[in-house]
N, C-alpha and C positions, 0 to 999 in steps of 0.2 A: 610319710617322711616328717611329720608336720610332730606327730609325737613323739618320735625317736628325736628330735632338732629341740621340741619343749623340753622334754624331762635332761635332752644334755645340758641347754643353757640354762636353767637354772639349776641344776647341781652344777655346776661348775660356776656358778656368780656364787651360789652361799657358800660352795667351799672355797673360791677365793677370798671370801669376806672374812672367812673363819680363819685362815691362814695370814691375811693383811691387821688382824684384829688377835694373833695370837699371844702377843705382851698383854695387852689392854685385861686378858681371858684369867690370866694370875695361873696360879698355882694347878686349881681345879680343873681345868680344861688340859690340862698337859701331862704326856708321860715324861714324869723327871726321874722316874727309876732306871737308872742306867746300867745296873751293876746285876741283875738277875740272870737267871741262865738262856732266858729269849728275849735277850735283850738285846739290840744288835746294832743302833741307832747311835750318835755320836754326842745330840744334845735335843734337851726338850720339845716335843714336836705336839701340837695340837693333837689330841685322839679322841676328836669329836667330829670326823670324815660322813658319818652314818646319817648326821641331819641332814647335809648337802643331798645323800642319796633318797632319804626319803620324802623330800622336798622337791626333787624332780621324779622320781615315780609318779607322786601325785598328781603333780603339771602331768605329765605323760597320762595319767589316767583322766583328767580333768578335757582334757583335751579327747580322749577317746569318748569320755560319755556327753559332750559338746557336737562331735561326729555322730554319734551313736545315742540317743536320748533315754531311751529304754535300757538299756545298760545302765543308767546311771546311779540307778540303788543298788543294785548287787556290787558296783566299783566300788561306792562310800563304804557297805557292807565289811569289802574285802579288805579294805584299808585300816578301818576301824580294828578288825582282828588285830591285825599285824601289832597294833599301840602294846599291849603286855607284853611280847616279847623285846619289840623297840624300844618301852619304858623300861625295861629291869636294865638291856645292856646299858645306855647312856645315863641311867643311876650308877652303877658301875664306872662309868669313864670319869665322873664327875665328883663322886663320893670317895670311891676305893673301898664302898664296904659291903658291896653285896656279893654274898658267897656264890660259888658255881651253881651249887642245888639248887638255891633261890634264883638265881638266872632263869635254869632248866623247868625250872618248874612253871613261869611265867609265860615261860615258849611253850610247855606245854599248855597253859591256861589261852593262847595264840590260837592251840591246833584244835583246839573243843570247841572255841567258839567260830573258825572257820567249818566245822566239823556242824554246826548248828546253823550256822547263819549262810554259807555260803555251798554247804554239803556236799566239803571236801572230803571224802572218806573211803579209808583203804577198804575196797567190799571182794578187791581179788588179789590172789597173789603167785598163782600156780605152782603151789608150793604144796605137797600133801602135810596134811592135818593142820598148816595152819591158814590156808583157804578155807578149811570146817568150824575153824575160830571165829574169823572174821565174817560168816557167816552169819553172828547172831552182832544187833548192835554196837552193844555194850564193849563187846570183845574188840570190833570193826575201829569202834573209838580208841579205847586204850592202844591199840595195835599202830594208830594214827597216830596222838600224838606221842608214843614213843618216839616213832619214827623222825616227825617234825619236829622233836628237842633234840633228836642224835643229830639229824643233817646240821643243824642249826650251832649245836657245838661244833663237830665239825669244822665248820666252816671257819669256825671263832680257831680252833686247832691250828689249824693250817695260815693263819694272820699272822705269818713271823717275820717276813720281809717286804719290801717295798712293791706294792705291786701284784704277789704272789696271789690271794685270796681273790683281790677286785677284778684280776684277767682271768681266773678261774672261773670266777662266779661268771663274767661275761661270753667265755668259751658255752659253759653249760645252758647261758642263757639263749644263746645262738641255737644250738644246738636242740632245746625243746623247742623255739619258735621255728624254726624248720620242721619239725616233726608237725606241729600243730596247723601250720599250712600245709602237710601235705597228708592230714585227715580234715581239713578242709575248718578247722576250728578258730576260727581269726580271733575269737576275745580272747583266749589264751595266749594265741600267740601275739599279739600287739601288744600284751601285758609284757609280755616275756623282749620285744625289744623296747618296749617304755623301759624296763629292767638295765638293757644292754647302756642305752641312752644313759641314765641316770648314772649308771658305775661309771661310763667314760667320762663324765665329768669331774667324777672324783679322780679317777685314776690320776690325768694329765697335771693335776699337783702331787699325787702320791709318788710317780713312776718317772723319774728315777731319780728325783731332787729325795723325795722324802719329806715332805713340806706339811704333810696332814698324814695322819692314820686314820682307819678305818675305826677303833674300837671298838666296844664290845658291842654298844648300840646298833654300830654298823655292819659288823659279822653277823649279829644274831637276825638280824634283821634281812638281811641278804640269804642265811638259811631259812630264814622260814618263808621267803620270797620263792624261790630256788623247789623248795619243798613239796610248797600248797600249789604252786604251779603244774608241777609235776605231778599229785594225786590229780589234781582236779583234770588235767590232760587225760591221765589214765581212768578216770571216774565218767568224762563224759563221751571217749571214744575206745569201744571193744576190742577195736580194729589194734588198738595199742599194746604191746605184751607188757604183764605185769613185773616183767625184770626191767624195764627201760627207765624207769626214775631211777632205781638201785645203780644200774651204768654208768648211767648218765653223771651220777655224782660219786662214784665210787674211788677218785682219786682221797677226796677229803673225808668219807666214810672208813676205808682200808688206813688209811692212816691213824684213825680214830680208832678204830677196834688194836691193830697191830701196838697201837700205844699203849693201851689199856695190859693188853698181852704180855707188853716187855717190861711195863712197872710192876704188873702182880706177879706175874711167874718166873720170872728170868731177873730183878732186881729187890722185889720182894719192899717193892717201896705203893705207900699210898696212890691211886690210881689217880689221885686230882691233884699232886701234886706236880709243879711244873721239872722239866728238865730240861737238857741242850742236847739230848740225843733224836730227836724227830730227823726223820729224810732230810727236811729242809735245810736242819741245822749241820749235819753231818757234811752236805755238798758245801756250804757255806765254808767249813774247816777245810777240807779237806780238798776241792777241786779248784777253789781258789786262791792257786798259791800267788798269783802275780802282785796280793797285798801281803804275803807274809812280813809281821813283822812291823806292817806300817800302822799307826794309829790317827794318824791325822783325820779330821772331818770329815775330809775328800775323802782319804781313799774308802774310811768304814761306809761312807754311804755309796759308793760306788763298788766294789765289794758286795756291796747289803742289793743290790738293785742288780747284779746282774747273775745273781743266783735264783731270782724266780720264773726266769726264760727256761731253765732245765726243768722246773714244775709244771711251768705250762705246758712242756712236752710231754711229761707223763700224763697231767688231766689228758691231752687230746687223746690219750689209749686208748681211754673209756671212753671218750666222747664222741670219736665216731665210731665205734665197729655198732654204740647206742643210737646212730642216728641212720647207721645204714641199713639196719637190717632192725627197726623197732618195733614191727610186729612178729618177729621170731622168738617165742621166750628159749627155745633151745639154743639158738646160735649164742643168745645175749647170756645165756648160764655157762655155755662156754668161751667166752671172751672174759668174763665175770671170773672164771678158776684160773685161767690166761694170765690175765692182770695180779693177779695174789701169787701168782707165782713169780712174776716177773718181779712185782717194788720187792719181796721177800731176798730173792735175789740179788737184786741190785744193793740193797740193805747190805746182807752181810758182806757182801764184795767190799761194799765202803767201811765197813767198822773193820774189815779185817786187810784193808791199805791193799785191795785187789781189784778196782774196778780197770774199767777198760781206759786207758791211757790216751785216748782220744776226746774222752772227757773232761781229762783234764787240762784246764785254761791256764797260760802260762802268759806272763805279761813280758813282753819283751823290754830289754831296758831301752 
């Protein structure tokens, strides 16, 4: 308790600080772009959230290796990875000039050096011929941090609304430290609710004021959190099916490939280029009518904040049939075609004004 209580209070003091200090912060610290297509937000809002969170991981971890002594270079270890991915996003929140590639690339520079230093590495995957891949180092690496720059966008993907990303990543985080306690791995899992701890502090200024975002520092940072957690689960226990990281984050992955799908082949536009058709944005238009029409502050952040409650329903899809049955790679490969069929679904029903009429919110006058 002592960890999960550190890493919440102090991500919730810096991100209050970051929030009480967000005039003082200028220009640079703030999303003033209002007008783009994931935009959604009413007026300039701090999107520098991701310090507060990595500033309570640490407490959280600080605190574990203070419990635990011998832990305490592989924690510094793990931490120190995480800085390339952490540093490209929050160069990003702060500059506005570093490209997507260069992000990705830096998270992948994240997964090579946890991949060394802490040996985090995909070596299974029960997948034929690319289990014989990941067989040979070199391959095991690459195969990693692919991996650990897709989740890690991702994650940044799905950062559209109030809330959305930071109870995603906190479902997921629950959801491997359950798994981790019950192959009996406790450093994984206390890492994983130091995790939980750290985002609720962010959260409770994100959700539902809107008062601080995540950025990119703090998306990118939360995936490769999220990520290495997950290999390193399935790296140090057998017992674990190698489909249950894939599950486990497959809300923010299927969104991420389906994205990719719908700008090359069906729009015929640049694949990193942003749009307003995502899940997210789509329910945002379209299921909540009770702001049609209104523009004021209020209601766009309200509006903006009570559309990532139907995301967190979809993450939970994945997240437990990932937590009940995580040593099944068969059950989890069929919940895994489940789930793709189901956002696919849901999908078009919503582009083509047919979803189910119980979902949609109607504000009374």
């Amino acid at each position: 308790m002592w960890l999960l209580i550190s890493a919440f209070a102090v991500s919730f003091l810096v991100t209050l600080g970051i929030v009480r200090a967000s005039k003082g912060l200028g220009h640079a610290a703030g999303d003033h772009d209002l007008s783009g297509p994931q935009k959604f937000h009413a007026h300039p809002v701090p999107r520098i959230g991701g310090v507060g969170i990595l500033l309570g991981v640490t407490a959280g971890a600080a605190v574990l290796a203070w419990r635990e002594p011998v832990a305490a270079p592989w924690l510094a270890l793990f931490l120190i990875c995480a800085v390339p991915a952490f540093g490209a996003g929050i160069a990003e929140d702060l500059t506005k000039t570093q490209s997507p590639r260069r992000r990705l690339f830096f998270t992948a520079v994240s997964a090579a050096l946890a991949a060394w230093m802490v040996q985090a590495v995909i070596t299974r995957t029960d997948i034929p011929g690319l289990d014989w891949l990941v067989a040979f180092p070199l391959c095991a690496l690459l195969v990693t941090m692919f991996v650990v720059a897709g989740v890690a966008n991702a994650v940044n993907i799905i950062d559209g609304f109030n809330g959305l990303a930071s109870m995603c990543v906190v479902i997921m985080l629950i959801g491997l430290a359950y798994v981790a306690f019950a192959v009996d791995d406790r450093l994984i899992a206390l890492l994983a609710l130091a995790g939980v701890g750290a985002v609720l502090g962010f959260f409770v200024w994100n959700f539902p004021a809107g008062l601080v975002f995540l950025g990119d520092g703090g998306a990118y940072f939360l995936g490769f959190y999220v990520a290495e957690l997950a290999i390193l689960l399935l790296h140090r226990n057998p017992g674990v099916s190698p489909m249950f990281p894939l599950l486990l984050c497959l809300y923010p992955v299927f969104e991420t490939l389906f994205s990719i799908y719908r700008r090359k082949w069906l729009r015929g536009t640049p694949v990193g280029m942003p749009d307003g058709a995502h899940l997210h944005s789509l329910i945002y238009r379209r299921f909540l009518r009770w702001a049609a029409g209104e523009r004021s502050a209020r209601e766009l952040t309200r509006r903006n904040s009570m559309t990532s409650p139907y995301l967190w329903m979809l993450c939970s899809l994945s997240v437990v049939p990932a937590v009940l049955w995580f040593d099944s790679t068969a059950i989890q490969a069929g919940f895994i075609a489940l789930f793709g069929v189901t956002y696919v679904v849901l999908y078009w029903s919503i582009v083509r004004f047919k979803a189910p009429r119980w979902l949609l919110f109607r504000h009374g006058k």
